[in-house]
C-alpha positions in Angstrom: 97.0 149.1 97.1 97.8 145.6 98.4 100.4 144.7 100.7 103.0 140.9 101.5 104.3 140.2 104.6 105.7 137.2 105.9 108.8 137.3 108.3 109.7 133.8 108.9 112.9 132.8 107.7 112.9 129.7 105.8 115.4 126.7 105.2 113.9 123.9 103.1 115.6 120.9 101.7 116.9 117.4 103.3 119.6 118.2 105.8 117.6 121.1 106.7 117.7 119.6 110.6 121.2 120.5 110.4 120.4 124.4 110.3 119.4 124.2 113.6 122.4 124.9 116.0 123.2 127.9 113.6 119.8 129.4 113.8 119.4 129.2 117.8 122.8 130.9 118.0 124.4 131.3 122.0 120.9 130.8 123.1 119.4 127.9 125.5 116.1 125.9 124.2 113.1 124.2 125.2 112.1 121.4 123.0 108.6 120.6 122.8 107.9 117.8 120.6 105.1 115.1 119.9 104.8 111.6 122.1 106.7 109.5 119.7 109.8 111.9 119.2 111.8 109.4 121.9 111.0 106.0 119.9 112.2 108.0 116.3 115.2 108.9 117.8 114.0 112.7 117.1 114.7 113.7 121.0 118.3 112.3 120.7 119.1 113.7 117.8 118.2 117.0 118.6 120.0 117.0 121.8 123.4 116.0 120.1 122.7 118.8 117.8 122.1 121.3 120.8 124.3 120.4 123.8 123.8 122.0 126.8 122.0 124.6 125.3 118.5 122.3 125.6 117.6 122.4 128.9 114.3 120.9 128.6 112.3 118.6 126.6 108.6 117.9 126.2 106.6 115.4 124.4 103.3 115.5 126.2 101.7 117.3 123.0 98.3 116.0 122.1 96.4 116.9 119.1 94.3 120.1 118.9 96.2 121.8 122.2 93.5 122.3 124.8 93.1 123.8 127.7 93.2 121.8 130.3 96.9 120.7 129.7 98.1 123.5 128.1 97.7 125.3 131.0 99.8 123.6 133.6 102.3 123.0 130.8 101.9 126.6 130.5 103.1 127.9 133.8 105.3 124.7 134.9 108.0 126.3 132.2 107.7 129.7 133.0 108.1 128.7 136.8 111.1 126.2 135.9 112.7 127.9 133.1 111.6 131.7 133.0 115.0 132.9 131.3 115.1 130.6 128.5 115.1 132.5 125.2 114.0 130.0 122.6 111.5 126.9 122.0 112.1 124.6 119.4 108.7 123.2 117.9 109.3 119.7 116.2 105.8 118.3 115.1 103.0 118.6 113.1 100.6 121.7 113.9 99.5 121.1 117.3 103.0 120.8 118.4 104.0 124.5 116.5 100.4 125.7 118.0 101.1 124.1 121.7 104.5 126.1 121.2 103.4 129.2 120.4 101.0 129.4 123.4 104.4 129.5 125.3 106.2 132.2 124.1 104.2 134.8 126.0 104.7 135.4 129.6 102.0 136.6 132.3 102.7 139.1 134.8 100.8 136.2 137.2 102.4 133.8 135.3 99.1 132.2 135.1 97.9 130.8 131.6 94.8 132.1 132.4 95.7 135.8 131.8 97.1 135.5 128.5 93.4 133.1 127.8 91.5 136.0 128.7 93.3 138.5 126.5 92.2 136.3 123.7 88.9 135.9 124.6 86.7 138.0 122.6 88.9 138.6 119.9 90.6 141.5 121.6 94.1 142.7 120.0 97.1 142.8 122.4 99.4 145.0 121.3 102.5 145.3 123.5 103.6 141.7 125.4 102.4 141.0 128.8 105.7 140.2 130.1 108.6 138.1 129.2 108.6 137.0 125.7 110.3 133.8 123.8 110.3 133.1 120.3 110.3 130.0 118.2 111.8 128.0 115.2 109.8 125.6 114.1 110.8 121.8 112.4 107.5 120.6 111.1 107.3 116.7 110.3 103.8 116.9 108.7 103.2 118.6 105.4 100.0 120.9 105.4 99.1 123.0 108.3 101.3 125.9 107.6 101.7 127.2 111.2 105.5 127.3 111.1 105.2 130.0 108.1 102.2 131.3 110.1 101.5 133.3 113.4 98.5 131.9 114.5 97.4 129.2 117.0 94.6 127.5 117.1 93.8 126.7 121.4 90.7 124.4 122.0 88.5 124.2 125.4 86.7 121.3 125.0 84.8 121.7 128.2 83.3 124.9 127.8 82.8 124.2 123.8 85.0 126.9 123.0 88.1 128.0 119.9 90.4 130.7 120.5 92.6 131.6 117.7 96.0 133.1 119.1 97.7 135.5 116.7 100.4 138.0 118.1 102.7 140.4 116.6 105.6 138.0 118.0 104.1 134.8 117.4 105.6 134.5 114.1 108.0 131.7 114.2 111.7 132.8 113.7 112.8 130.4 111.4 111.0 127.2 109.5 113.4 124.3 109.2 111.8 122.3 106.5 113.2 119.1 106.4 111.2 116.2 104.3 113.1 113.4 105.8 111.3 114.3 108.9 108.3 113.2 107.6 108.8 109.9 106.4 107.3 108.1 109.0 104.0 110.0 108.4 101.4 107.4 109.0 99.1 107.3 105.5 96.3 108.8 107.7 98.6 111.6 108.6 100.1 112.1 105.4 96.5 112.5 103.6 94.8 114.7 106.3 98.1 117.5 106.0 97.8 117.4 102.5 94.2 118.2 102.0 95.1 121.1 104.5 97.5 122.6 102.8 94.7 122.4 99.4 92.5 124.0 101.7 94.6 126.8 102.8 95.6 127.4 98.9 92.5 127.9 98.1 91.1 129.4 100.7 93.4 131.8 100.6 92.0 132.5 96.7 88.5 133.0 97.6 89.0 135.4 99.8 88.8 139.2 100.1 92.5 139.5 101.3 93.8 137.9 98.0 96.6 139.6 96.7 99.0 139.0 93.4 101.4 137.2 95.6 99.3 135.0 97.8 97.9 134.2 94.7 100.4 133.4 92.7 101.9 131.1 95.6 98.4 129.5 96.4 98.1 128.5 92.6 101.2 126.4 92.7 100.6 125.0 95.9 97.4 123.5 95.0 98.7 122.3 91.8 101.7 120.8 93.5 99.1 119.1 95.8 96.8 117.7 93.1 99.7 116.5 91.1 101.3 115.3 94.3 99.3 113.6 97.2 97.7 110.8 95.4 100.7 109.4 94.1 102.2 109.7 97.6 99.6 108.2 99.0 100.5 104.9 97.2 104.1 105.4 97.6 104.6 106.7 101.4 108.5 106.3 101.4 109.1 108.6 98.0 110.9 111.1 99.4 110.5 113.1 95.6 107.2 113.1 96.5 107.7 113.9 100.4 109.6 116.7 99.4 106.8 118.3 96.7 104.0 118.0 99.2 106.8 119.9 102.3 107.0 122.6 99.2 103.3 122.5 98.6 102.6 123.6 102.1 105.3 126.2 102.7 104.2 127.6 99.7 100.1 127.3 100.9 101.2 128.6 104.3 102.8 131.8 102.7 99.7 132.2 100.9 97.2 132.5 103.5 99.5 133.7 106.2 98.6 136.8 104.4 94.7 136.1 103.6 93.7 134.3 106.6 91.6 131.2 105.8 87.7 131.3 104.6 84.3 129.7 104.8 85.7 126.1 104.6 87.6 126.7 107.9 85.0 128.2 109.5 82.8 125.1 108.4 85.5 122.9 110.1 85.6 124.1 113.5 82.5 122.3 114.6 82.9 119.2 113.0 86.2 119.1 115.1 84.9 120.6 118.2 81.1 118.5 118.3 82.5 115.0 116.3 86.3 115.1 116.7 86.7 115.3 112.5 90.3 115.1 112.0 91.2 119.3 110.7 92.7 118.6 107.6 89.8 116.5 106.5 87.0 118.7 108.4 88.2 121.5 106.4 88.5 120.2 102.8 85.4 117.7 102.8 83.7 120.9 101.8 86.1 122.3 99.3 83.9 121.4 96.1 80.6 122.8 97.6 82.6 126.3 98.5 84.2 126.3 94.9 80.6 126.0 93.7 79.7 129.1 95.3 82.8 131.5 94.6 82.5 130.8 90.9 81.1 133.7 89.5 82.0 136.6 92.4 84.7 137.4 90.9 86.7 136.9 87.0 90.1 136.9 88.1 89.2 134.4 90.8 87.6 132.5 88.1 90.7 132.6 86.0 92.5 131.6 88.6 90.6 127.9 89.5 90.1 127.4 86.2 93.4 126.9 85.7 94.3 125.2 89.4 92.1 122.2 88.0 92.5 122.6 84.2 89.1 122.7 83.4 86.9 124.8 81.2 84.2 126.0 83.0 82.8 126.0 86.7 81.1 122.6 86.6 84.2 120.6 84.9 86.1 122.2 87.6 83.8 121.2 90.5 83.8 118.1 89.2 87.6 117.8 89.4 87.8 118.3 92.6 85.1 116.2 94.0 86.9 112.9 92.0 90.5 114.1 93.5 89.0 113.9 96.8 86.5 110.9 96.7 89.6 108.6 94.6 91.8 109.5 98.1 88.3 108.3 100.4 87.3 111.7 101.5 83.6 112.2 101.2 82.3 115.2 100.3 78.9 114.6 101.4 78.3 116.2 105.0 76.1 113.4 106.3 79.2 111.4 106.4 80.6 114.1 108.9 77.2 114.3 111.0 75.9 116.9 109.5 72.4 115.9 108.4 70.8 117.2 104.8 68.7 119.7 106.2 70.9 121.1 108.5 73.7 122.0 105.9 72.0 125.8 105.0 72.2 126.0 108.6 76.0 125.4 109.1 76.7 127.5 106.0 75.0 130.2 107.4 76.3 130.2 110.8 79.9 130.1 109.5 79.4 133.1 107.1 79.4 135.0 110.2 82.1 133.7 111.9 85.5 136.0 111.2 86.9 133.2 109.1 83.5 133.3 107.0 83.7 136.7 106.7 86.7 136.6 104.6 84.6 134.4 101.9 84.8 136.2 98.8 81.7 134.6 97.8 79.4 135.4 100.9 76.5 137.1 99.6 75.8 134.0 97.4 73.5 131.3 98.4 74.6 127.9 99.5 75.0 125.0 97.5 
């Protein structure tokens, strides 16, 4: 038996900003947003759209949400606005993630309760306290957290990633909007994409593939190869803007179900220990994964083969290293700090992390 379930309601399409006002309903909203949201206009035009109803708005967001400011973020809203029902995330994953650290009140209204909860992996199964929820506006193309309910919350300090995933940190409602993401900086553009690649096929290799993540992770990471490297020369397409915004959704369905695999796990340190940008930390490694799935499993088999229109495991490995190495991403890990003899190392480690786990391909050896 296999089992779908995603229960984020989605509007996709240009215009889609213009949903918002009907999705939020009679409630009041805090919008938490991403440094330059003033200087695009983004704040403004969200607060025409909401009136009164936006009491608050925060652009502090930095990328991967850590600790230290998450924290005080953390329990200055609670403290200033503890009835408010809604936050609107507009932003790329860090700004979704930052938001959905929010939604979960503390009896001590301390961020540090809710931090320990999550430490060790332990499930929390009824809320600590007051609860919000969140509709998310993404304006990059790849991570998949607004059709996801995880959160990925760094402390850089203590060297540690905590993964925050709740039975009500499902996002509401994704407003998909391509037009948002026209000012994507190239760097921007090409790091989302390769994550939503990864996440499609991630979410293949995995042991909690089903027909329908499957079948959405397929077109996803054809839309992606067709897609990103003629965006990449042509930034202000908004055809193309709006293939890659479909490319994710549809990746983000996918492994919202799945969970990601050993590529992910991979990624964590190169982020963590060298500050590799995530959407390039996890798909540098894509090609060297691929190698070692081939053969687990036919149906996964059948199912890259035809991702990369190839005839056998090599043509296809091939593919994929030129797709990424044409856009500048090396797929060598010296070039991410991760020396030759070190590589069996990192593969082995991650294998037993709980994102390795999922690697349909585990028992094989490294490439």
């Amino acid at each position: 038996m296999w089992q779908f379930h995603n229960p984020v309601v989605i509007d996709a399409g240009e215009g889609a900003l213009a949903h918002l006002p009907a999705r939020l309903g009679n409630r009041r909203a805090i919008l938490i947003t991403f440094p330059e949201a003033r200087r695009l206009g983004l704040c403004e035009r969200i607060q025409n759209l909401l009136g009164a109803q936006l009491v608050a708005i925060e652009t502090d967001v930095q990328p991967n949400p850590d600790v230290s400011w998450l924290a005080p973020l953390y329990e200055r809203l609670w403290r200033e606005h503890p009835d408010v029902e809604c936050i609107v995330a507009v932003g790329g994953g860090s700004v979704i993630d930052c938001a959905k650290a929010m939604l979960t009140g503390t009896p001590s209204g301390t961020f540090d309760e809710l931090l320990a909860c999550l430490a060790g992996d332990a499930a929390m199964t009824r809320p600590l306290g007051r609860l919000r929820t969140v509709i998310a506006l993404p304006t990059t193309a790849g991570t998949g957290s607004e059709v996801t309910p995880w959160a990925t919350i760094w402390d850089q300090r203590n060297g540690r990633k905590y993964s925050l995933h709740l039975p009500w940190t499902w996002p509401e409602a994704a407003l998909i909007d391509p037009a948002l993401m026209l000012s994507l900086p190239a760097s921007v553009t090409l790091a989302s994409g390769l994550d939503a690649l990864s996440h499609a096929l991630e979410s293949l290799w995995n042991v909690n593939r089903n027909p329908v993540s499957a079948s959405l992770a397929v077109s996803a990471a054809r839309k992606v190869l067709a897609a990103l490297p003629r965006l990449m020369r042509d930034l202000d397409n908004r055809a193309l803007r709006s293939d890659i915004a479909e490319a994710a959704i549809l990746a983000g369905m996918a492994f919202s179900n799945t969970k990601t695999a050993l590529a992910h796990s991979l990624s964590y340190g190169l982020t963590l220990e060298h500050g590799v940008v995530h959407g390039i930390a996890c798909s540098f490694s894509l090609p060297r994964v691929m190698r070692m799935a081939f053969g687990v499993d036919r149906e996964l088999d059948t199912l890259l083969l035809a991702i990369f229109d190839s005839h056998d495991a090599d043509q296809a490995i091939s593919v994929l290293t030129a797709f990424l190495e044409d856009l500048g991403v090396s797929t060598d890990p010296e070039s991410y700090g991760m020396a030759a003899d070190q590589w069996q190392d990192q593969v082995d480690a991650a294998l037993k992390g709980p994102r390795g786990r999922n690697f349909i391909g585990m028992h094989t050896a490294s490439p």
